[in-house]
N, C-alpha and C positions, 0 to 999 in steps of 0.2 A: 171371682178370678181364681184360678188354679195357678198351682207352682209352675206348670211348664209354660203360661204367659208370664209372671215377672223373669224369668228366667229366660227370655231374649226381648230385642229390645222395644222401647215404648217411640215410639215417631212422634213428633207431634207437628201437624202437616197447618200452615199459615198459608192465608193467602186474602188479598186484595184483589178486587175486579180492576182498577185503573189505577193512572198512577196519581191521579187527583184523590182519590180516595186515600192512597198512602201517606200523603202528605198531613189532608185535612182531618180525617178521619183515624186519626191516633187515638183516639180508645179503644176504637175495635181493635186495631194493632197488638195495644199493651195488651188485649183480654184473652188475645189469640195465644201470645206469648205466654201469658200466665198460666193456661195449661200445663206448663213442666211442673210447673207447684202442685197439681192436681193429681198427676201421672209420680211425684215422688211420694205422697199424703196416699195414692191406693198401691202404696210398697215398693217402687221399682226403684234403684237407686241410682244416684245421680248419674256413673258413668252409665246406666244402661238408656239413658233419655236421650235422644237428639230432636233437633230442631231442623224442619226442611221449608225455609223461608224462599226458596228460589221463583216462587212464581206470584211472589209478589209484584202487584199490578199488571198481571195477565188473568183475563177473563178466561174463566171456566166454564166454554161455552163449549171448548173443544180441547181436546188433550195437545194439541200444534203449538208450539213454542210452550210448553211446561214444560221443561225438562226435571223440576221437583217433583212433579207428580208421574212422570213415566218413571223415576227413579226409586220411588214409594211403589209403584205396581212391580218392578222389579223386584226388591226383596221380600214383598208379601209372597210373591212365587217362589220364592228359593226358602222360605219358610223362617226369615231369620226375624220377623216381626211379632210380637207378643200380642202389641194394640194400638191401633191408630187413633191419636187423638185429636179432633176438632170442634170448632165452638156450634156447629150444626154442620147437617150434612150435605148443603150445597154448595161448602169449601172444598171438598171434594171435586165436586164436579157439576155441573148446571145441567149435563148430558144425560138424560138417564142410559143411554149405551154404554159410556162410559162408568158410570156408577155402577152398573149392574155389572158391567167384566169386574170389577176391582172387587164387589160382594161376594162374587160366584169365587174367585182365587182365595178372598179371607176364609170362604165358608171351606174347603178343600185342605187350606194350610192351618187351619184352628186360630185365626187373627179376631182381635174382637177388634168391635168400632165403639168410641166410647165419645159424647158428648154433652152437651149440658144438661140433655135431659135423663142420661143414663147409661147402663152399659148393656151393650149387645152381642150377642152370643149369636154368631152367622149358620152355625150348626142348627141352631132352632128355628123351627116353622116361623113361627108367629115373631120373633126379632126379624128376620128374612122382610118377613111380608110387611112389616110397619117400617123398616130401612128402603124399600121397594116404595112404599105409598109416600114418602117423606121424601123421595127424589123424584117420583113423577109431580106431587104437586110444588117442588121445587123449578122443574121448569116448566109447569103451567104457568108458576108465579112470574118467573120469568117474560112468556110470552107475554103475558097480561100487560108488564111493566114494558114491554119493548110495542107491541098497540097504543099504549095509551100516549106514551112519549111520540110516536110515529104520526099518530095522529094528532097530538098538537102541536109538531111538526108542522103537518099538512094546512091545516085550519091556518096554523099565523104563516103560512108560503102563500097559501090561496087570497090572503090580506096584503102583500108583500110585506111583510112584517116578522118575516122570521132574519134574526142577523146572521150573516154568514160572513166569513171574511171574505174582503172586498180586494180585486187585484189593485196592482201600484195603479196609483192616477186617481180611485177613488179613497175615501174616509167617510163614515159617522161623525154627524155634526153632534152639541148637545142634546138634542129631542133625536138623534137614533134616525134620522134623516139619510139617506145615501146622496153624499154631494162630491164635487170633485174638487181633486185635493188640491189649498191652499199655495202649495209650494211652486210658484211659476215653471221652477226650473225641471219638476216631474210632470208637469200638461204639458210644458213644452216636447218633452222626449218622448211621451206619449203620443203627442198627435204627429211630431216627426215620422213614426213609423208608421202610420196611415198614410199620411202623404208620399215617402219614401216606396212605400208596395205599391201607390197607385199610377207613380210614375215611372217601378221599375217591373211592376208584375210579376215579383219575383223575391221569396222569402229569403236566399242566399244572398241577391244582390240588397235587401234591407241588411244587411249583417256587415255587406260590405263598406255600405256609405255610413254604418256607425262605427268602423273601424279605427277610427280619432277621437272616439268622441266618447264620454261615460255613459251609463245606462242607470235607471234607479231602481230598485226591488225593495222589499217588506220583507220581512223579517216574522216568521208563525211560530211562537213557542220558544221557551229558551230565555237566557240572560237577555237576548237582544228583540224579543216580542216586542211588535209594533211599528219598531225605529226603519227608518229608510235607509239603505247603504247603495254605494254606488259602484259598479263593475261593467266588465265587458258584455254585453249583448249576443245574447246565442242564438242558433236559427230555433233552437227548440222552444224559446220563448220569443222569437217573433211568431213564431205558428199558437202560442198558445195565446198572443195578446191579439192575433187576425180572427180567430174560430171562437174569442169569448163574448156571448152576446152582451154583458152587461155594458162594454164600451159603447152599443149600439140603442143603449137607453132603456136595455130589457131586463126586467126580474124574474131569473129563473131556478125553478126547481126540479128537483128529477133530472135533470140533463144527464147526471151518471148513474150507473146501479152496480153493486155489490154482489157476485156471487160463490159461494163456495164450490170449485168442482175436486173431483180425486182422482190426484198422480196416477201412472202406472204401477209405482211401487207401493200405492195403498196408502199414502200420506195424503193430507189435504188443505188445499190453499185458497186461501180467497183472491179474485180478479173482479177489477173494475174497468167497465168497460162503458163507452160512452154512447146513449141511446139517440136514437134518432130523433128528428125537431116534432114529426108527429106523436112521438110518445113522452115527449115532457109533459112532467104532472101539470107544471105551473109555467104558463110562461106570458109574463105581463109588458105588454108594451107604454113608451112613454114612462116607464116608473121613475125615471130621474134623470137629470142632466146627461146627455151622449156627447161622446167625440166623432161619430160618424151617426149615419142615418141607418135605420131599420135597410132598405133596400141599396145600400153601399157595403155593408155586410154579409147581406145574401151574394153580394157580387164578389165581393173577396172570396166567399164560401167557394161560389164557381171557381174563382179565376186560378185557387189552392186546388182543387180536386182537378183541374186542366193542366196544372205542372204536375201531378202526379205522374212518374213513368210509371212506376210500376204499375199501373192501374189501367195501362194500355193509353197516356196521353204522350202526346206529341207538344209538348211547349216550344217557342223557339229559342234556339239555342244561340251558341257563339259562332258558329261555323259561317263564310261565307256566301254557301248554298243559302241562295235568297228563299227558296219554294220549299224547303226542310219541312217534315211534316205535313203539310197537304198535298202531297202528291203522291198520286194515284195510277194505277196502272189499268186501261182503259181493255186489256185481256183478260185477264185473268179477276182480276178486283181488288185486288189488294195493295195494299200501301205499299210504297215504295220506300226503300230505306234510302240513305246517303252515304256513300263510302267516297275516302280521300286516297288518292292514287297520284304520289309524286307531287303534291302540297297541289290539286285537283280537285274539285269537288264532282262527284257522280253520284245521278239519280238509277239505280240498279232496283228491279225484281227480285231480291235477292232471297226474301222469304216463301215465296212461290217456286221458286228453287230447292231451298233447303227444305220443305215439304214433297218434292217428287209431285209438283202441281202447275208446275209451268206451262206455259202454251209455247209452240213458235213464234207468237207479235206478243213474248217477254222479251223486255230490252233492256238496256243498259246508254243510259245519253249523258254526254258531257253537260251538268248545271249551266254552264253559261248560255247553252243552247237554246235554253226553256226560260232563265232568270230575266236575258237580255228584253226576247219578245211580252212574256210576263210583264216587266217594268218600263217597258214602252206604251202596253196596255194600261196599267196605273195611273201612269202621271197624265195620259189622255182622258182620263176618266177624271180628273180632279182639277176643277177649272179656278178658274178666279175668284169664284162666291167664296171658297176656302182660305180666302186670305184672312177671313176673321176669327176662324176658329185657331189659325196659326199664332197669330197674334194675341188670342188670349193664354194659346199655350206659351210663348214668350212672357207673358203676365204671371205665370203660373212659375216659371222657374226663377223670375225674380223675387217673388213670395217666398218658394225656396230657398235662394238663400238669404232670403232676408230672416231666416225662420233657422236657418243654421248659424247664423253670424248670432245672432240670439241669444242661441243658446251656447255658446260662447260668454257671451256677456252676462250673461246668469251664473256661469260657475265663477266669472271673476268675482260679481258681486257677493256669491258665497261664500270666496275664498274672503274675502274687504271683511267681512262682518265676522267671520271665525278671527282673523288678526286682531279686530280692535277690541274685541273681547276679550280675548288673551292681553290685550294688552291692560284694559281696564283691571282687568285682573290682578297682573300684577303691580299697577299702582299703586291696587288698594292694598297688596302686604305691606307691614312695616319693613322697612329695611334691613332695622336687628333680626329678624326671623332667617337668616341667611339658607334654613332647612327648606323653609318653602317656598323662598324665593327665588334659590338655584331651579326648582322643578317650573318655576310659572315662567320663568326667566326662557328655558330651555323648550315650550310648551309654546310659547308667543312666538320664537324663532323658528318654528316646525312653521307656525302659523304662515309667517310671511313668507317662508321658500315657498309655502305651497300656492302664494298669493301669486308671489314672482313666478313662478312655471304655468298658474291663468293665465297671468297678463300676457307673459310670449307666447302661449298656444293661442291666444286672441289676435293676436298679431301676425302671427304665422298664418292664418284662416284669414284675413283682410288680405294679408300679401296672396296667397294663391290663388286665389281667386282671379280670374282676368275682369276686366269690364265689361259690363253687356252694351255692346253698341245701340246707340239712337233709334228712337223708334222711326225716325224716315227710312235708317237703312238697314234697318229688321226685317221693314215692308217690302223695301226693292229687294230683299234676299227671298224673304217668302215667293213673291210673287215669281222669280225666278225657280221654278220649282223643280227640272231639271238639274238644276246644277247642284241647289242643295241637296237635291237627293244623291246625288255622286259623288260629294267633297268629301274629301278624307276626313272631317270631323263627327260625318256621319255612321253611328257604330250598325253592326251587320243586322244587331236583334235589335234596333229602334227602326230599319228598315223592316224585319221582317213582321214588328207589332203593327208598323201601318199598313202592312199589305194584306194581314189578316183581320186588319177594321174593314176594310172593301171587300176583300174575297174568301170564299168559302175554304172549294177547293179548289186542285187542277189534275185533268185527269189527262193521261199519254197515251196515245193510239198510233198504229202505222198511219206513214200520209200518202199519197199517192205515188209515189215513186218510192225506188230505198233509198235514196239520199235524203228526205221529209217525213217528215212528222207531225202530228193533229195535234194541238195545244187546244185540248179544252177546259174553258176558263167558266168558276159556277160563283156568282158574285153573291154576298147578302142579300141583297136587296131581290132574290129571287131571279135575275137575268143572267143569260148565258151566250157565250161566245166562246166564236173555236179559231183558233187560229192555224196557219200551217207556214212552221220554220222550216229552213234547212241544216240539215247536220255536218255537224263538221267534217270534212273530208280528210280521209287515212294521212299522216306527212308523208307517205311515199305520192300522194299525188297531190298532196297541197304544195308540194314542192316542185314539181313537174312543172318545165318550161310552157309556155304558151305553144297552142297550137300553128297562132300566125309565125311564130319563131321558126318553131317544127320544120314548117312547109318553104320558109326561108333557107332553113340550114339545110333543105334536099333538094333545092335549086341550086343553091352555091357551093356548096359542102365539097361537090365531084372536082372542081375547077380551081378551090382557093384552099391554102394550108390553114393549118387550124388560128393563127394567129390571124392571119385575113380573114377568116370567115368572123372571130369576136368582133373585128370591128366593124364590120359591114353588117351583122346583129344588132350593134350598139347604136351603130348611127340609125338604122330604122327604128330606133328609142324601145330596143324588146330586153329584158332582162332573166334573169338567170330565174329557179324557183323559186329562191330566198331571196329574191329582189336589191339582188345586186351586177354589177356588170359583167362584161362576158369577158372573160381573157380565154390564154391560151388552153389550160387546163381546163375552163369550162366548154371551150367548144369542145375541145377532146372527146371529154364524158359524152356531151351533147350527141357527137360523131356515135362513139362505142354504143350508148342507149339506145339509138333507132338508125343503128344498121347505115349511116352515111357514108358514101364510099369517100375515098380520097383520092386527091390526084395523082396520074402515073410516077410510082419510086425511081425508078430508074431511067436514067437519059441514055441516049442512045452509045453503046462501047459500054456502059455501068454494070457491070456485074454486081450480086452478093455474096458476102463473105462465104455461104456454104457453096456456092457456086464455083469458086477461086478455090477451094479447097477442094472440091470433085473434079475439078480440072487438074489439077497438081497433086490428085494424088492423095494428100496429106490431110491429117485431121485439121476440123475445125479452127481449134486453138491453136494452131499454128499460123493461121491467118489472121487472125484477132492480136497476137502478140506482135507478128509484124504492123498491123495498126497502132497499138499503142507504143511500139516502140519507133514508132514515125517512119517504117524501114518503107511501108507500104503507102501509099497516096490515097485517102479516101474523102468523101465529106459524109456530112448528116443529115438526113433531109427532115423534113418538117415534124415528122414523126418521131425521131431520134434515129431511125435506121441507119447503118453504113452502105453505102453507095462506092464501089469502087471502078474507075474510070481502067480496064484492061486491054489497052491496044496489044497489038505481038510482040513488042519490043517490051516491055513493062512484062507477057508472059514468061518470055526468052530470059528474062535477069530473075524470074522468081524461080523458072525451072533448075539454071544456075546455081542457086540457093539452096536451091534442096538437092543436087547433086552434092554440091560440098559441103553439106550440116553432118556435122559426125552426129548429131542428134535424131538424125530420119535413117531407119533401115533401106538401103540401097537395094536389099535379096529380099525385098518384098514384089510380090506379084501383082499385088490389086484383086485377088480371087477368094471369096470365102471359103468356108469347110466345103472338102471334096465328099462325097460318099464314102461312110468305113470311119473317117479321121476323127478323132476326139483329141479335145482341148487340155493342153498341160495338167488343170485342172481338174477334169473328168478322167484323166488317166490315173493323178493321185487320191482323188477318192475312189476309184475301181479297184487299187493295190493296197490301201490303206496308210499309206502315208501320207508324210508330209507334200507339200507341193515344191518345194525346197530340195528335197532328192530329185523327183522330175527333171525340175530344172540344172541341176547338176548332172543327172545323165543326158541332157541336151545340150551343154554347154562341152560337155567331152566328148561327145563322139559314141554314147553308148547307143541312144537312139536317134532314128534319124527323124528332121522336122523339116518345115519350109514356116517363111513368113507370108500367111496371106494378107486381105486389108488391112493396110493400117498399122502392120506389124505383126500381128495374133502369130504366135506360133501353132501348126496344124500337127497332129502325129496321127499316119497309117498304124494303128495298136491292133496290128494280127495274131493269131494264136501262136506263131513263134513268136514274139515281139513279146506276148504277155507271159510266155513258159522262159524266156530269157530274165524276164525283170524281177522273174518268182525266184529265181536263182540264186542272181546277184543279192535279193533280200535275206537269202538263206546265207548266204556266204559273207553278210557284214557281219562286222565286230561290232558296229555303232549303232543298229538297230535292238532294239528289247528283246528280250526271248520269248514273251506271250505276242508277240507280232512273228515272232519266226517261225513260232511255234502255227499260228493261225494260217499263215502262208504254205507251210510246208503240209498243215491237213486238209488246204482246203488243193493243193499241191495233188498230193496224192490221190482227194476223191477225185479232181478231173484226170 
């Protein structure tokens, strides 16, 4: 050793492959430690020694989670290391990649590696080459030790005789046996969830019906190795206790495998990923008591990769489109989705669409259209012989809850036998002890709330329950199998699970007209049928009156008022298109839709009001106000119109009337605009004023006007008339100067 090694610092690098080694294997620990004694005895003094303990019980099989030893590689490069000390040199690293970067960085910075058998100078060949053969045959040794382990591994799997931990439900007996576990109240909850998936098909809906209810797990490593505790139920372990063979009686090994891949950022991780049933090493059938069968297993396997969506499955759902997921579109090929429109359910092409793949016969049908026919075909197809298979499934759901009520009565009995313990317990303190008898005291009372909250969730689970009726009138329900199938106690996904025990799929074609449509129906059992519905027609014509109506209301429509014609409708027993009766407003519409004339308005001497006002001269509204102010006689005929009865004398008194109205222009003519004449209005915008001065040179006398129909005043605006008005504009005080100004240039150009 030279001065410029003790002269930076001495490392001394520890480490353990596991953490069971850390524990048990405390000598190796103390010896690794004891290196700093070593590293001060060849000179370097105590502040210049550290200790890098961090990767204690991590394998050095790969530099990934050492962070001691990426930290050790670290200042060998920045050169602040003298010598690394360890008790041999596959504390270092098991890697020889790894070994070899960290020698090649010592040999560069002048670091030596120093261990029990000596010290090494990285600068030197032959140190290099004997630190280089002392880590390759460190992970030869390695391998060797991970073969030999591996394969009697293998050899006691291939015996079923390798122990593995066993999921909740099973235990090792004393002889090392796999049996299943003692405690009623964990087979209980175990086989619940077998049962529960097999009557709901569905790993969400297991999670829902344990949602009252505890669940039991084991406990791997840790203060609480072994023991069972109890909590809520997750779908991730109902999926993990459906997919695990062991419950199905099987001894398996190799189901998972281990491999290392590398990040993009050049770090590397291990993934375990689970191998397919044909490439388990070991897989032994029969090896020990099961809660389900070898081929009820395989069928969970199915019925979990068939709720898969993401996997392109179609399970059925909540919705209540009956045919969701087997249907087919009989153009193009592809599946039909279901979309809800206005709480609707529709069977739509919708992804032959969104591809730019549709045909023309892509459609769009109201579910009901296909559901109704569909489950008419059903329940024709399932006859009386089925009364026994219903009946056993009745048998089956009183199992159930005889099998929930159960397990009910297991946690109370749990709860009975934690109390009377605590309570024996504290019996047997002495009294005087008041230390330990406050704790056993307070320990017994935990006990019995928790007795008392069994007992009323036991009770609560007996009261909600309703009774299952008699089996005479189970039978007479079954056999009615219509009705059960449409009672409201029937949910939409235990309809749609029986309709996919009988049928495949259903595929949708055009039918022979465009109001139908081809239902074809492709059942298990290999037989096919097609049916042909009709679709539902638009509301603008589901709504439309009958035809016999129709032809009613254009024989009678000419002759009777709208109120006659509803009831001569009515009594021929025809209704409206929302099937209700006809009144007055519905014959109206009736009338207005197809054109029905009505009967003659007018009686003979009846004028209308625009008629009585062309006779007299006078606007409209002047005869409308004489109606409503009663001056004038009229009535309303059926239609609401005014009907006015105008003999001569009834003229004679309104002519009268509009003689003496200071409100009607008297120097009116009845003549519209002559040739040349423009309107008060078109005279003020020709001049650019207001229409407001117009009107005040008409009222004075500056220009002359007449009134034609109606009143209008008319002006002859001649080119004196217009060289007069330019004048008077130029000669007001009350006009602007950029308007006088405007007048007088445009004045001058003409």
């Amino acid at each position: 050793m030279a001065a410029q090694h003790l002269e930076r610092t001495a490392l001394i690098y520890i480490r353990q492959s596991t953490m069971a080694q850390v524990r048990e294997h405390t000598e190796s620990t103390a010896r690794q430690y004891a290196l700093a004694e070593e590293a001060a005895r060849l000179g370097w003094p105590a502040t210049a020694i550290e200790v890098i303990d961090a990767d204690l019980g991590v394998s050095g099989r790969s530099v990934e989670g050492r962070d001691g030893f990426k930290g050790l590689v670290a200042r060998v490069c920045l050169g602040e290391i003298g010598a690394i000390f360890g008790l041999e040199v596959s504390r270092l690293a098991r890697s020889s990649a790894d070994l070899s970067r960290l020698l090649e960085y010592a040999r560069l910075t002048d670091t030596l590696v120093i261990d029990a058998d000596g010290v090494y100078d990285l600068t030197e060949f032959n140190d290099r080459l004997l630190l280089g053969l002392k880590g390759t045959m460190s992970e030869a040794e390695l391998h060797l030790l991970a073969g030999r382990l591996q394969g009697a591994k293998r050899a006691a799997a291939e015996r079923g005789e390798l122990r593995t931990p066993l999921p909740i439900g099973y235990v090792y007996d004393d002889e090392g046996q796999v049996v299943i576990d003692p405690d009623e109240e964990v087979t209980t909850a175990i086989a619940d969830v077998f049962t529960a998936f097999t009557a709901t098909g569905s790993a969400y809906q297991v999670v829902a019906a344990f949602a009252d209810r505890r669940f039991p797990r084991r406990a791997y490593g840790g203060a609480w190795a072994g023991r069972v505790q109890f909590g809520r139920l997750t779908h991730s372990r109902v999926l993990g206790i459906l997919a695990n063979p062991v419950y199905a009686g099987a001894y398996v090994f190799g189901r998972f495998r281990s491999r290392r891949l590398v990040n993009p950022d050049g770090s590397v991780r291990t993934v375990t990923t689970e191998q397919p049933r044909a490439e388990w090493g070991v897989c032994i059938h029969d090896h020990h008591e099961a809660y389900i069968s070898w081929e009820q297993f395989l069928a969970n396997e199915a019925k979990l990769a068939a709720n898969r969506t993401n996997a392109g499955a179609r399970p059925p759902r909540e919705g209540s489109a009956l045919c969701q997921g087997i249907v087919f579109c009989g153009s193009c090929g592809r599946a039909m989705s279901t979309r809800y429109a206005g709480g609707q359910p529709y069977y739509e092409c919708a992804r032959a669409r969104a591809d730019h793949v549709a045909t023309p016969d892509c459609r769009s049908v109201r579910s009901s259209t296909v559901d109704e026919a569909v489950a008419a075909a059903l329940l024709a197809a399932v006859g009386p012989e089925q009364l026994a298979l219903a009946l056993a499934a009745a048998d089956e759901v009183t199992a159930r809850r005889t099998r929930s009520q159960r397990a009910a009565e297991l946690t109370v009995e749990r709860a009975r036998y934690a109390a009377e313990r605590a309570e024996r317990a504290h019996a047997a303190c002495e009294p005087e002890n008041r230390l330990v008898a406050r704790s056993l005291e307070t320990r017994w009372e935990a006990r019995l709330v928790e007795l008392a909250e069994a007992e009323a969730a036991l009770a609560a689970a007996a009261a909600t329950q309703p009774p299952l009726p008699p089996a005479d009138e189970l039978a007479a329900a079954v056999a009615d199998l219509p009705a059960l199938w449409s009672a409201p106690t029937t949910s939409d996904r235990d309809r749609k699970r029986v309709l996919r025990t009988l049928l495949g799929d259903i595929t949708l074609r055009p039918g022979p007209t465009p109001h139908q449509l081809r239902v074809g129906l492709r059942w298990n059992s290999g037989a096919t049928e097609e049916l042909i519905v009709t679709r539902m027609r638009p509301v603008t014509e589901s709504r439309r009156a009958a035809p016999e109506a129709v032809a009613l209301a254009r024989e009678l429509g000419p002759r009777l008022t709208n109120p006659e014609l509803a009831a001569a409708l009515n009594a021929a027993g025809h209704r409206t298109g929302t099937g209700k009766p006809f009144d007055r407003t519905a014959a109206c519409n009736l009338r207005y839709a197809y054109r029905i004339g009505s009967p003659d308005l007018l009686a003979d001497g009846e004028l209308t009001p625009r008629a009585v006002a062309e006779r007299l001269g006078v606007a409209v509204g002047v005869v409308h106000g004489w109606l409503s102010a009663g001056t004038l006689p009229g009535r309303r005929s059926p239609t609401g119109r005014w009907c006015i009865p105008f003999p001569p004398d009834l003229e004679a008194a309104c002519r009268a009337r509009v003689a003496a109205s200071p409100h009607l222009h008297r120097d009116a003519d009845g003549v519209d605009r002559h040739p040349g004449e423009l309107s008060i209005a078109e005279v003020a915008a020709h001049l650019m004023v207001n229409t407001d001065v117009v009107y005040y040179w008409a009222e004075r006398g500056y220009l002359p006007t007449r009134r034609g129909k109606g009143g209008r005043r008319w002006l002859a605006f001649t080119a004196d008339t217009e060289a007069a008005c330019r004048t008077r504009i130029a000669d007001s005080y009350k006009l602007p100067e950029d308007v006088k100004a405007a007048h007088f240039t445009e004045g001058t150009a003409v």
